[in-house]
N, C-alpha and C positions, 0 to 999 in steps of 0.2 A: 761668677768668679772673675776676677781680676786677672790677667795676664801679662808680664812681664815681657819684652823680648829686645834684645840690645844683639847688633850686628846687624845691617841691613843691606847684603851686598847683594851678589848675584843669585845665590841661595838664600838667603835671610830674607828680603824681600818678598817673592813670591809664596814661601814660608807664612810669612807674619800676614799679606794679606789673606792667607787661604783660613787664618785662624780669624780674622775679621768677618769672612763671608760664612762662618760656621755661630758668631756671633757674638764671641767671645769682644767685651771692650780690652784693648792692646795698651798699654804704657808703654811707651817704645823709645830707644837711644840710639842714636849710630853720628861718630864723627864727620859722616858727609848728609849736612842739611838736607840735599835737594830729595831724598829718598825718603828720611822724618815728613817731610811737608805735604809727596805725594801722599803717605800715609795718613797723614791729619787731614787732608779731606774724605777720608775714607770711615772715619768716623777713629783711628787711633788717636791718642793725646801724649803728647810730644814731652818730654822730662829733659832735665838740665845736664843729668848725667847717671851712671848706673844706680849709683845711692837711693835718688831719686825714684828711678823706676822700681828695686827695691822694696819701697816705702809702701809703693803704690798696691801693690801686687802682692798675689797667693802664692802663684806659681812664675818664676821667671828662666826664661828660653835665652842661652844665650848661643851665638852662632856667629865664631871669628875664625880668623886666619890659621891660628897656630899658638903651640902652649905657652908663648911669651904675651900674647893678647888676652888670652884666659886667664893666665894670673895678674893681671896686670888690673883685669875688671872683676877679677873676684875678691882682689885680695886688696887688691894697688887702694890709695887716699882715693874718697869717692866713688870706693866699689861698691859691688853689689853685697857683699858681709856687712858693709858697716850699716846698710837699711833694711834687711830680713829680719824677721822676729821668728823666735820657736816654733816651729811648726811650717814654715815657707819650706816649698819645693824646688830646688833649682834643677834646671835640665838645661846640661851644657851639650849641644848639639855639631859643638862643633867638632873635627879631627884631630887630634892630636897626640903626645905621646903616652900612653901608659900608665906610666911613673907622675906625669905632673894631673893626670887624673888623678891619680889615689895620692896625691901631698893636696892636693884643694876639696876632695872628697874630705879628710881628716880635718880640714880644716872649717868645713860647711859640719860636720859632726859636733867641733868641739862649739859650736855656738847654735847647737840644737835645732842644725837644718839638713834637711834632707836633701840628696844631692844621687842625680842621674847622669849617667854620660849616655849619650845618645847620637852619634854619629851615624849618619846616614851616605845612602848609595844611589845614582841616577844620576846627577847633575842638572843642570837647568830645567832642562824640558820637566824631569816627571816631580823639579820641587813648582812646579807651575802649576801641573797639571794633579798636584797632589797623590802620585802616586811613588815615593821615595821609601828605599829599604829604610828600615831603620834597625838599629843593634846598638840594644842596650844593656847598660852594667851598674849595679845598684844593688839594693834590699830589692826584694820581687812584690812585697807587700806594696811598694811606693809604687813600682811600676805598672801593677794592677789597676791602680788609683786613676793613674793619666792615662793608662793603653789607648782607651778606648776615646776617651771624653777628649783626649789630646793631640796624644801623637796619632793616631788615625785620620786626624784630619786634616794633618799633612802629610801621611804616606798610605801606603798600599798594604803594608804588613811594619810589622814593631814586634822583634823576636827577643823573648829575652836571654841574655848568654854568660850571665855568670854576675858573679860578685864586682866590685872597684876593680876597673880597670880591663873587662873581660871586650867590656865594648869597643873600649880602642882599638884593642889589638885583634878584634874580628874585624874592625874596619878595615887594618893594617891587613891581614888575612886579603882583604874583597880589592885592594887596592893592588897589591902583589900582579892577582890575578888578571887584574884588569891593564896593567900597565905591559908585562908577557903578553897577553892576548894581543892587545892594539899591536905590540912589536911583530906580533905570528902575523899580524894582517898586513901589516905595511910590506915587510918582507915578501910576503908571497903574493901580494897583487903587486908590489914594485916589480918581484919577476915575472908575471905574465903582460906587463905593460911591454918590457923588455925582449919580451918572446914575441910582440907585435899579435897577442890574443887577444879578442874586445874584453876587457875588465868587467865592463857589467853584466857580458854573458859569464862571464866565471862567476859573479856573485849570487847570479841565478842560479846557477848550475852547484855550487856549494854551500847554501846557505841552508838549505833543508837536511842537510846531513851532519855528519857526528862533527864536523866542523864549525857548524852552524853557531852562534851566539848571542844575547844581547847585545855583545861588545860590535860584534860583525854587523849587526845591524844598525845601529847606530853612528859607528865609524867609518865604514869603509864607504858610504856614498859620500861622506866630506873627503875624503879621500880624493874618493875619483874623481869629484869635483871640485877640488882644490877649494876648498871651502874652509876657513879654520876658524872661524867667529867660533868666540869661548864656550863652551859648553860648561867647561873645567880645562880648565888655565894648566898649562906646563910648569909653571913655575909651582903650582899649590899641587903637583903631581913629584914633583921635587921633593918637596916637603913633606909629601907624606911615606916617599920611599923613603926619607931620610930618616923619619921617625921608625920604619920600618923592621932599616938597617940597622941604629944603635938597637933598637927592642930584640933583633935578632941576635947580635954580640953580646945582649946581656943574657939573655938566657941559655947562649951556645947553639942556636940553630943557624946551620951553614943556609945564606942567601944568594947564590953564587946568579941567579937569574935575572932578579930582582939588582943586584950591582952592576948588571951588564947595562940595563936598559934606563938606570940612573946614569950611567954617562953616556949614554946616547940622548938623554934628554938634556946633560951638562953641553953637550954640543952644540944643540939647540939656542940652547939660553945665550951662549956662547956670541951667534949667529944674529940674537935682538929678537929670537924667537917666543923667548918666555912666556909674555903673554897669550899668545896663541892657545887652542884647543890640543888636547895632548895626542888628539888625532895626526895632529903636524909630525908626529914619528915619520909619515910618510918622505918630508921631504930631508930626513939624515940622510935614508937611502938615495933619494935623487942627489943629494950630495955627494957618496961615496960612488954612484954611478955616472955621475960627470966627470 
């Protein structure tokens, strides 16, 4: 089987190689050369543009920024619609809103392709280490298809969660949580730094208990250690509370948590912090406490 896969960044990357070391041959795109090139000596084969890749491929993975990049390579001159044939799988991986899922869903329908959202949870580390949530929204028939043979070998579980559009908005769901949690961390180790307590004996002292978290663990040592090398970028933390919030106004469910901790992150960006790890929550506090 042929495998498609256009987006090559921080996630897309260690992604695409993990489907090369499973042995799958890759047709691959991404607008920044130097990442296609590592990949072509890895035994990927490098295409002109999504069309192309496409052409190439059974099943193609895509994995961009945001729903203005996704329609842009699904839909846009030299997308990936114009080189699918009947019967192609697309699985869009990347996060985005809801609604422009299911308008590019309909649109992969009405030219008799199958189409998955499949937005995934961990960030860097565990799209490396292959073991990233994934949640996906589609036919469950199609989903069965890739589970195993696919997305498995680039995550750790692949839950399926509904129809067009269920996936996003469970991602939105996992994103919510995780952006509140980081904020619970920053806030309450900024006050024990503040109270002159060692920090990392509180993390000891809290991390096995009902406090305890993924997030806690992976966050709170970049924390202490002033460490913010991207895991996942502020700015695409941004974006997806923001996708979050209109999905929330469309259906009527109050966000009032989730809009707090978007403009503690608008502060940031504010500040030339954007790119940073969204762990940097830490230092709004160090700002409101100077």
């Amino acid at each position: 089987m042929n495998i498609g896969f256009i987006g090559l960044g921080i996630m897309g990357y260690p992604m695409a190689k993990n489907l090369i070391s499973a042995g799958y041959t890759l047709h691959i795109f991404d607008l920044v050369s130097e990442r296609v090139e590592q990949l072509a000596t890895l035994g990927a084969v490098a295409e002109i543009n999504a069309e192309a890749v496409a052409k190439q491929s059974d099943v193609i993975i895509t994995m961009l920024p945001n729903s203005s990049h996704v329609q842009e390579v699904m839909l846009g001159d030299h997308g990936v619609l114009k080189g699918t044939h009947p019967g192609s799988i697309v699985i869009d991986m990347s996060s985005i809103a809801p609604e422009v899922s299911k308008q590019v869903y309909q649109a992969c329908e009405a030219k008799q392709v199958e189409m998955l959202e499949a937005p995934v949870s961990g960030g860097e580390p565990k799209a490396i280490d292959g073991t990233l949530s994934i949640m996906v929204g589609g036919k469950q028939d199609v989903f069965e298809q890739v589970k195993d043979s696919i997305l498995l070998k680039m995550g750790a579980s692949a839950v399926y969660c509904g129809g067009p559009g269920a996936g996003n908005t469970t991602k939105l769901a996992n994103q919510i949580i995780v952006a509140c949690n980081i904020a619970a961390c920053a806030e309450a180790f900024h006050l024990a730094k503040q109270a002159d307590v060692d920090c990392n004996l509180v993390f000891q002292a809290i991390r096995g208990g009902l406090a305890g978290s993924t997030v806690m663990d992976a966050k709170v040592p970049m924390m202490l250690n002033h460490q913010f090398d991207p895991g996942f970028r502020i700015e695409l933390h941004i974006k997806d509370l923001n996708n979050a919030i209109e999905t929330a106004h469309t259906v009527g469910s109050p966000v009032p948590l989730s809009a707090q901790v978007m403009e503690m992150f608008q502060v940031l960006k504010q500040k030339g912090q954007a790119a940073k790890d969204h762990s940097a929550l830490m230092e709004y506090y160090e700002l409101l406490g100077d």
